[in-house]
PyMOL commands that place a pseudoatom at each C-alpha (Angstrom):
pseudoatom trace, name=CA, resn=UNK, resi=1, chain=A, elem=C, hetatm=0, pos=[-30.320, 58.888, -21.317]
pseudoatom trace, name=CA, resn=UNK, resi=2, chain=A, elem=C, hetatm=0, pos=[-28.772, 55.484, -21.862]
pseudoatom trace, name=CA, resn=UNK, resi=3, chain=A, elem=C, hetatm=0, pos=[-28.445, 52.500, -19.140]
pseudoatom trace, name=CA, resn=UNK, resi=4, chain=A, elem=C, hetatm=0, pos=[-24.783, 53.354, -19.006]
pseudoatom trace, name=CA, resn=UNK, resi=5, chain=A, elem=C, hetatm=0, pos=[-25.019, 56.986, -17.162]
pseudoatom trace, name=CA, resn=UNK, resi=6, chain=A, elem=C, hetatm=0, pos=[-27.680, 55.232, -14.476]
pseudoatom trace, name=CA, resn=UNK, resi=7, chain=A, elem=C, hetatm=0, pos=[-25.105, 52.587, -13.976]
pseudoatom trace, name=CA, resn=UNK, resi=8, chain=A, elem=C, hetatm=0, pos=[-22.437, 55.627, -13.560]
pseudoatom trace, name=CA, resn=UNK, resi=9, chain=A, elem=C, hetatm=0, pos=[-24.311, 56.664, -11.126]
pseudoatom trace, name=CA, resn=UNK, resi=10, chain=A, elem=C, hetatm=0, pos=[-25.499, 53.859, -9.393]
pseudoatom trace, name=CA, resn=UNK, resi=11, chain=A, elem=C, hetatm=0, pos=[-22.292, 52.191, -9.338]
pseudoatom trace, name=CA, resn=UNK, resi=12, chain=A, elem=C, hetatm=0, pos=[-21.746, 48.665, -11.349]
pseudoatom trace, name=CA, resn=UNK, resi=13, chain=A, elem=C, hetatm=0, pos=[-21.789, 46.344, -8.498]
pseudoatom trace, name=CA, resn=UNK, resi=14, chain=A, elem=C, hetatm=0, pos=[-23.949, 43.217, -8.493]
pseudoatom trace, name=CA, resn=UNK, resi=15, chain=A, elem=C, hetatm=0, pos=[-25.095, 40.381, -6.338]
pseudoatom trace, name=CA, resn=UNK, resi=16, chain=A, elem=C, hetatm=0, pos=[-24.543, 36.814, -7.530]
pseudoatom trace, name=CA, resn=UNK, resi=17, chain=A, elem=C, hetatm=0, pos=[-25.266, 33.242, -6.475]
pseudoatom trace, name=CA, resn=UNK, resi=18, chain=A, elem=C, hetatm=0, pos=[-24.047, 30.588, -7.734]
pseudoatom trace, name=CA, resn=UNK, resi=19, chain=A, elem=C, hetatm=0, pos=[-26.871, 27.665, -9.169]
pseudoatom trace, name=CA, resn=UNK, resi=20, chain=A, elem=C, hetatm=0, pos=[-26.272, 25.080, -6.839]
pseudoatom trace, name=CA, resn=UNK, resi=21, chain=A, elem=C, hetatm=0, pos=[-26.451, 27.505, -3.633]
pseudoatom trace, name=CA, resn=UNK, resi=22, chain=A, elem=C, hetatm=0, pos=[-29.430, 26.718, -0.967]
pseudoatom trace, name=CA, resn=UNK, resi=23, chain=A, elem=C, hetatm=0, pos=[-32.016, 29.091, -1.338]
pseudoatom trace, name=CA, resn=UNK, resi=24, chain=A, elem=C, hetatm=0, pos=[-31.382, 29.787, 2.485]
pseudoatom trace, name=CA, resn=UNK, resi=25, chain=A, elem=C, hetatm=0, pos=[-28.275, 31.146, 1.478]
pseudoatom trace, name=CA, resn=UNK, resi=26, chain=A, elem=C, hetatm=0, pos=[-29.855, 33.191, -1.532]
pseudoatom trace, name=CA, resn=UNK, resi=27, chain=A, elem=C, hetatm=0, pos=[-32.132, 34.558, 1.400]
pseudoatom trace, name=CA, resn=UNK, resi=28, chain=A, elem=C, hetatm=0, pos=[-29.483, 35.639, 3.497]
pseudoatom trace, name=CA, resn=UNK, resi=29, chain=A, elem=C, hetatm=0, pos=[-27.825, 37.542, 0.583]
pseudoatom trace, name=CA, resn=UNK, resi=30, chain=A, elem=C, hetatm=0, pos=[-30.682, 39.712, 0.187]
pseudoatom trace, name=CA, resn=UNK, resi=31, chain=A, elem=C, hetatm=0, pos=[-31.275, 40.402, 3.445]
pseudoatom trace, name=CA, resn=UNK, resi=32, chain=A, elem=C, hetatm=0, pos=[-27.906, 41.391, 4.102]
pseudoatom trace, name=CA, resn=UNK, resi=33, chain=A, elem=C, hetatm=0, pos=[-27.728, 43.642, 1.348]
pseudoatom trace, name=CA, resn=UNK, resi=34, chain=A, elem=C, hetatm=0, pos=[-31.351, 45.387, 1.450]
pseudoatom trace, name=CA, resn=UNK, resi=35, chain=A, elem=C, hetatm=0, pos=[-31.760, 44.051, -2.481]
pseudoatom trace, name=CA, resn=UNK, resi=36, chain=A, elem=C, hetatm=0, pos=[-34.384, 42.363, -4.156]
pseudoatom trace, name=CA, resn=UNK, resi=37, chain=A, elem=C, hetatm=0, pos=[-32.785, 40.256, -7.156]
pseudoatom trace, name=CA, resn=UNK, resi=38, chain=A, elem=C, hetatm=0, pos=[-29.487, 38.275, -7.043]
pseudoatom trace, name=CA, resn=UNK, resi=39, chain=A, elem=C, hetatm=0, pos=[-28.110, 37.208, -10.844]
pseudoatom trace, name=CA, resn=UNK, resi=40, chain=A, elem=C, hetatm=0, pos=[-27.524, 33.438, -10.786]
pseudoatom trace, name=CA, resn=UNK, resi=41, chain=A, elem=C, hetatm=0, pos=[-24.163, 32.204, -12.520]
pseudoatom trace, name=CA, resn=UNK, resi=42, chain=A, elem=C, hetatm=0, pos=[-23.405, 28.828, -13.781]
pseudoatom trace, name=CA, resn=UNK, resi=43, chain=A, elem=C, hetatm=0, pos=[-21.364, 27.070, -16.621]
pseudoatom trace, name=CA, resn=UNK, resi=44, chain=A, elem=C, hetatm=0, pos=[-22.921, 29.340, -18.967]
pseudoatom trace, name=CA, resn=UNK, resi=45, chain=A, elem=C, hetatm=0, pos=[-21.743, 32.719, -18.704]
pseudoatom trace, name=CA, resn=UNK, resi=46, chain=A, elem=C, hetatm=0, pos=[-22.234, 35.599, -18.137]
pseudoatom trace, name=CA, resn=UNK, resi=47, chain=A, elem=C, hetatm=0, pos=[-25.698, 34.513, -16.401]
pseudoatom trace, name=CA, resn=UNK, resi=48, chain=A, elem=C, hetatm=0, pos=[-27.813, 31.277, -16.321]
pseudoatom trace, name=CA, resn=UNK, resi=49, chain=A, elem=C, hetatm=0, pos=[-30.587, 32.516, -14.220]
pseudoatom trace, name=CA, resn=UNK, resi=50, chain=A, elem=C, hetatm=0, pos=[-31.890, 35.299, -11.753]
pseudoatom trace, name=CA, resn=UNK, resi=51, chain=A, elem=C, hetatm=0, pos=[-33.164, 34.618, -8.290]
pseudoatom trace, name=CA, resn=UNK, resi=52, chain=A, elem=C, hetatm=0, pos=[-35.963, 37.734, -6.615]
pseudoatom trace, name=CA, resn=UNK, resi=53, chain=A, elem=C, hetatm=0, pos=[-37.954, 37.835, -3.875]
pseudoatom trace, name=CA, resn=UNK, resi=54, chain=A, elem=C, hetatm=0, pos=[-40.642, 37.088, -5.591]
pseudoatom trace, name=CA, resn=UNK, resi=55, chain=A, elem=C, hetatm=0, pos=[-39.330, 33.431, -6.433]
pseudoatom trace, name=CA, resn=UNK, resi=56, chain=A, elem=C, hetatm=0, pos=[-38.633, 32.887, -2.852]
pseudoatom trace, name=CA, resn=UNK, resi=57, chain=A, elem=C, hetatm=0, pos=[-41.845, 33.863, -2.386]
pseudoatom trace, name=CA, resn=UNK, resi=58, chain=A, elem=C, hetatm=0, pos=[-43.154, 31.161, -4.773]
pseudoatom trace, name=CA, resn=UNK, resi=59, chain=A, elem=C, hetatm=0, pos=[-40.873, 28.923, -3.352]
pseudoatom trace, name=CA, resn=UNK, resi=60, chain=A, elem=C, hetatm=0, pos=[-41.647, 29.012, 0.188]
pseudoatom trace, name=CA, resn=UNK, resi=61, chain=A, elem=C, hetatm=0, pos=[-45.606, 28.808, -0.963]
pseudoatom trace, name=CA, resn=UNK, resi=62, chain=A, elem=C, hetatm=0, pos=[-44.909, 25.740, -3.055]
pseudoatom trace, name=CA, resn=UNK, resi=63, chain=A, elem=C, hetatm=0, pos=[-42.589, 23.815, -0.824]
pseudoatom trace, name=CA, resn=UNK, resi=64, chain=A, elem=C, hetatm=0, pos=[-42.156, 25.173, 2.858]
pseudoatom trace, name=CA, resn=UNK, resi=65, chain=A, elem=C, hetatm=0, pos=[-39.390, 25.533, 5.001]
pseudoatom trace, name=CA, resn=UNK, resi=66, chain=A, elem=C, hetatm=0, pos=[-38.047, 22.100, 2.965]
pseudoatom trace, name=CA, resn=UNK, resi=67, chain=A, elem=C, hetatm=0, pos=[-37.125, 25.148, 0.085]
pseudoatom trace, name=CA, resn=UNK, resi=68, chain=A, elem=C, hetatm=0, pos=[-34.550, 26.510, 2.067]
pseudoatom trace, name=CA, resn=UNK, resi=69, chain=A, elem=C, hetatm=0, pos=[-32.286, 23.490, 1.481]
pseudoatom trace, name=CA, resn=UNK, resi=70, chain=A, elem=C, hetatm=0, pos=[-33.126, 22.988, -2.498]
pseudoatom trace, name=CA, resn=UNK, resi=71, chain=A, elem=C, hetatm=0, pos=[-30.973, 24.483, -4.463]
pseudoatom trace, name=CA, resn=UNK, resi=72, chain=A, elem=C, hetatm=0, pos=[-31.578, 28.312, -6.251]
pseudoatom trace, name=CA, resn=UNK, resi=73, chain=A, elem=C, hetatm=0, pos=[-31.900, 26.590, -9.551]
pseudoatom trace, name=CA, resn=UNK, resi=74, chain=A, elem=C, hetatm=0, pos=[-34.899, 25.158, -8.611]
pseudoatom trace, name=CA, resn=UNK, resi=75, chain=A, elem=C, hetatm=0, pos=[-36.375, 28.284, -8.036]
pseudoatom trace, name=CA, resn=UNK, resi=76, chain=A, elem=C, hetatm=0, pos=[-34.766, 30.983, -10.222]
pseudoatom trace, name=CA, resn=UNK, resi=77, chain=A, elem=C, hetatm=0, pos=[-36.037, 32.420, -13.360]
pseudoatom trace, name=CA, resn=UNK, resi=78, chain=A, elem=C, hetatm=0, pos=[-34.237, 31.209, -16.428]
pseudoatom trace, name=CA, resn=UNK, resi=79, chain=A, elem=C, hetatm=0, pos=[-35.592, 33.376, -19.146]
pseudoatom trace, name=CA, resn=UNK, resi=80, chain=A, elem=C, hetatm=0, pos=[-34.019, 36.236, -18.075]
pseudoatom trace, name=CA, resn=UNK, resi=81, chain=A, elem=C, hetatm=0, pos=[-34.369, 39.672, -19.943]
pseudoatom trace, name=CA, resn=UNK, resi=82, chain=A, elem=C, hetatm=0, pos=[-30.968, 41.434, -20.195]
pseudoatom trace, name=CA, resn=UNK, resi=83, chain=A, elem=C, hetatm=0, pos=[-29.975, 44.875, -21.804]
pseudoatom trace, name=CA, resn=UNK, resi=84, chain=A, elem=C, hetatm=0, pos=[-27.024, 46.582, -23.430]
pseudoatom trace, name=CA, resn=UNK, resi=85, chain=A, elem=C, hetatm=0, pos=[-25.346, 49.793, -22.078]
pseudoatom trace, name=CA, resn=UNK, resi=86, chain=A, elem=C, hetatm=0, pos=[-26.377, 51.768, -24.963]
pseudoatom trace, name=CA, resn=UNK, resi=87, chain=A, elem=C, hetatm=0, pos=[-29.862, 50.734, -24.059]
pseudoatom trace, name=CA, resn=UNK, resi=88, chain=A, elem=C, hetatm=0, pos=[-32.096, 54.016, -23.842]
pseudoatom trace, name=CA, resn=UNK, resi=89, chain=A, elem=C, hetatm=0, pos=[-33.625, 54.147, -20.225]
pseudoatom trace, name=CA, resn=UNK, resi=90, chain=A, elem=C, hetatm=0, pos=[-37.583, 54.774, -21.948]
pseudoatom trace, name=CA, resn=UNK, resi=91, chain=A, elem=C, hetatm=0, pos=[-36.631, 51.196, -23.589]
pseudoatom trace, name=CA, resn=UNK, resi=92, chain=A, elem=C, hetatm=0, pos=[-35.767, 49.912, -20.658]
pseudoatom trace, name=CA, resn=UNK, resi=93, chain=A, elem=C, hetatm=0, pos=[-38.935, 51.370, -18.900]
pseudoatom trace, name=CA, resn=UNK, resi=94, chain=A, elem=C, hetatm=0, pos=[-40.989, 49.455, -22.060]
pseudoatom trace, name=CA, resn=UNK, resi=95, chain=A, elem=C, hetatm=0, pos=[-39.146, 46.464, -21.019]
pseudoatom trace, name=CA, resn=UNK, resi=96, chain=A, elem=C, hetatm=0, pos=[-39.893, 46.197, -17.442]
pseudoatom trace, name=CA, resn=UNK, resi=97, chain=A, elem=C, hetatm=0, pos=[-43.421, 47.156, -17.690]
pseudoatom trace, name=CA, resn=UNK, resi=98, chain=A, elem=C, hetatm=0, pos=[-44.235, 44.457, -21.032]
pseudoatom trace, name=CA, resn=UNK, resi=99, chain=A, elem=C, hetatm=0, pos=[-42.425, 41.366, -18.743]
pseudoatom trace, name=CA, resn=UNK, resi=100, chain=A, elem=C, hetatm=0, pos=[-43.885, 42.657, -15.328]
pseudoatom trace, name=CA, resn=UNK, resi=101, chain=A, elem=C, hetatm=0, pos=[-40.137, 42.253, -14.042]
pseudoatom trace, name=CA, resn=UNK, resi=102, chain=A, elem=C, hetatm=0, pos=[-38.226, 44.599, -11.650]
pseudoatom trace, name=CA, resn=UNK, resi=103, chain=A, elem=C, hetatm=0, pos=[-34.291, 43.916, -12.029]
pseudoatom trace, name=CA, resn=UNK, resi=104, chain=A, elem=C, hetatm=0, pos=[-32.768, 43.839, -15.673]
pseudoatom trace, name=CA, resn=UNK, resi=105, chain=A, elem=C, hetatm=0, pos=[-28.631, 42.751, -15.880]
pseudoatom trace, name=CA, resn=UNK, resi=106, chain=A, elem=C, hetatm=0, pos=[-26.626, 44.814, -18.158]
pseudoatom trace, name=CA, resn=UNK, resi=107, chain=A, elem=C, hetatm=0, pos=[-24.335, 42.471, -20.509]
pseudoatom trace, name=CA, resn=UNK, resi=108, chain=A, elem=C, hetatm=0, pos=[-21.375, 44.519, -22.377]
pseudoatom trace, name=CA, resn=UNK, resi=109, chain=A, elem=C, hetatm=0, pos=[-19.294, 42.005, -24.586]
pseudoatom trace, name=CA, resn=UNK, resi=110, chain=A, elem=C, hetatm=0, pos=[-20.310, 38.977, -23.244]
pseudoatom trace, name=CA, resn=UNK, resi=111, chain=A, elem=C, hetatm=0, pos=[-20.344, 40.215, -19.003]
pseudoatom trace, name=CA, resn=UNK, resi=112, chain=A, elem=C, hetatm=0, pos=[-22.028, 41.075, -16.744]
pseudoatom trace, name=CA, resn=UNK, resi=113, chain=A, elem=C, hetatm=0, pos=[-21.233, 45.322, -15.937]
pseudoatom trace, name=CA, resn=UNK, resi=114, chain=A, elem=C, hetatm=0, pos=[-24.461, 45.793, -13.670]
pseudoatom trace, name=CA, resn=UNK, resi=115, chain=A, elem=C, hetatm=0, pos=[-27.778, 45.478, -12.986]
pseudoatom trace, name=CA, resn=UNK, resi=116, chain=A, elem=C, hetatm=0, pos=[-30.823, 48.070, -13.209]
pseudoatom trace, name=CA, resn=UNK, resi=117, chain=A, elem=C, hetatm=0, pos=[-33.778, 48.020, -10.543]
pseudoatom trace, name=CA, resn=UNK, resi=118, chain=A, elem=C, hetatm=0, pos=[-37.074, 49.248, -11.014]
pseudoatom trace, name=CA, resn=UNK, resi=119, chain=A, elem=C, hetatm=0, pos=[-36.744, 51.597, -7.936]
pseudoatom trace, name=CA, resn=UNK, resi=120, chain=A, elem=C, hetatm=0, pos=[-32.925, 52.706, -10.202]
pseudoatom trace, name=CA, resn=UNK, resi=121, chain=A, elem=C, hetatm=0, pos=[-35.480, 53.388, -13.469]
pseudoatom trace, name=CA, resn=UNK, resi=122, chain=A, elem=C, hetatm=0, pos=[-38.452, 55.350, -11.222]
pseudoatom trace, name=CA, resn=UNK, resi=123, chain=A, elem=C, hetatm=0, pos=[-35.084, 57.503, -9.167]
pseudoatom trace, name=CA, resn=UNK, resi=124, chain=A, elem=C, hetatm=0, pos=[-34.310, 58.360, -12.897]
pseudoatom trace, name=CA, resn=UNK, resi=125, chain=A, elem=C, hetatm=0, pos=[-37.204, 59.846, -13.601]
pseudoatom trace, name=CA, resn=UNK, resi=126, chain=A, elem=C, hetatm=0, pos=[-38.334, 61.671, -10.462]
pseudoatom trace, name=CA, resn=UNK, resi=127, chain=A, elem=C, hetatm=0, pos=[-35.248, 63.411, -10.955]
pseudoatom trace, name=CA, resn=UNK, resi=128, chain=A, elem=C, hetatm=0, pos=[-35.774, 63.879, -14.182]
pseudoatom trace, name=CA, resn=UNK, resi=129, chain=A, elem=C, hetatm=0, pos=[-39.409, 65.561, -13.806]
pseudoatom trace, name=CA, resn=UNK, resi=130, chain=A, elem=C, hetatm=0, pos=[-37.649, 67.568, -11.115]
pseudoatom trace, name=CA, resn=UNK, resi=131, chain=A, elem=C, hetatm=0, pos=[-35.511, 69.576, -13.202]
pseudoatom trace, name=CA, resn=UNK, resi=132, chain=A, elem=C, hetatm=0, pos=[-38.257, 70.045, -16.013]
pseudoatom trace, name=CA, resn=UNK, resi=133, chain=A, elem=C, hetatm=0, pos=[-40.249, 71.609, -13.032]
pseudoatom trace, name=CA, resn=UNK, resi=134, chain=A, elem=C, hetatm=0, pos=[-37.159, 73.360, -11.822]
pseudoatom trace, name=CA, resn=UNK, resi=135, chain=A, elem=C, hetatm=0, pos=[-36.269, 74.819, -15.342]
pseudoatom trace, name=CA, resn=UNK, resi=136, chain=A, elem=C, hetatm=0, pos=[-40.054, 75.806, -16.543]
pseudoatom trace, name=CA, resn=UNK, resi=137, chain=A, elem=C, hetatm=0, pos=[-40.400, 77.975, -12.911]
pseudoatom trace, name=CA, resn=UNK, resi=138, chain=A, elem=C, hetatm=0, pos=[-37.207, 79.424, -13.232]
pseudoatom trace, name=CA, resn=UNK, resi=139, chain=A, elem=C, hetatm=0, pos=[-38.466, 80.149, -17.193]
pseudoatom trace, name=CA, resn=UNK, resi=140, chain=A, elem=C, hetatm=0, pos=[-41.621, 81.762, -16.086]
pseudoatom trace, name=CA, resn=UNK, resi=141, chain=A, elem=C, hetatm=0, pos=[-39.810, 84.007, -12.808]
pseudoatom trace, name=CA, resn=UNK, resi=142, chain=A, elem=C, hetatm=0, pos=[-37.491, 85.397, -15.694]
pseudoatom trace, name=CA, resn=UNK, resi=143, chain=A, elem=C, hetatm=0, pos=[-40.761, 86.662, -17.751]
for i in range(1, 143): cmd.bond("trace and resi %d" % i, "trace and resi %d" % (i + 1))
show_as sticks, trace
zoom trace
């Protein structure tokens, strides 16, 4: 299975910020939506950054309730680690677990078309090892 048929699934939607935002703000975006990762935009298209809960974590550690008026650029992860529709989902898996990260954006030509969660990646599979279960009982009843 390739990135593209979790993202049909999923839908293609995705949370953004914009760099100079105040992390407050970046906060209250993933409260409000029950996520965990927003993809920062900038000048640079299609992405310049991505902002999860585990920078505001690091943020509000380092700097107190003074983070919540610095700006998400100060806080966001730069070196972001993107992947292609065509991407297979077990690369993806690699991925995730080798960078210890949780939310990968899908580019296609040059834009943004989604994003993929860990929690997307371990739904995959569940189901997955659901129908192998499903198929082997129904394999052994017919015997």
């Amino acid at each position: 299975m390739q990135v593209k048929d979790l993202l049909s699934k999923k839908g293609r939607e995705v949370a953004t910020i914009s760099r100079e935002r105040p992390l407050a703000d970046a906060l209250r975006l993933l409260r409000e939506r029950g996520i965990g990762a927003l993809v920062v935009t900038g000048a640079t298209p299609p992405l310049v950054g991505i902002f999860s809960e585990r920078d505001a974590v690091r943020a509000l550690a380092a700097h107190g309730a003074d983070a919540l008026a610095m700006s998400v650029s100060d806080f966001m992860s730069a070196e972001v680690a993107t992947c292609g529709e065509s991407t297979t989902v077990d690369s993806l898996m690699s991925l995730m677990t080798e960078r210890r990260i949780r939310h990968v954006p899908v580019i296609a030509e040059g834009s943004l078309v989604g994003v993929v969660s860990i929690g997307d990646v371990v739904k995959h599979r569940v189901d997955e090892l659901e129908n192998e279960k499903r198929e082997l009982i129904e394999y052994v009843s017919a015997r």
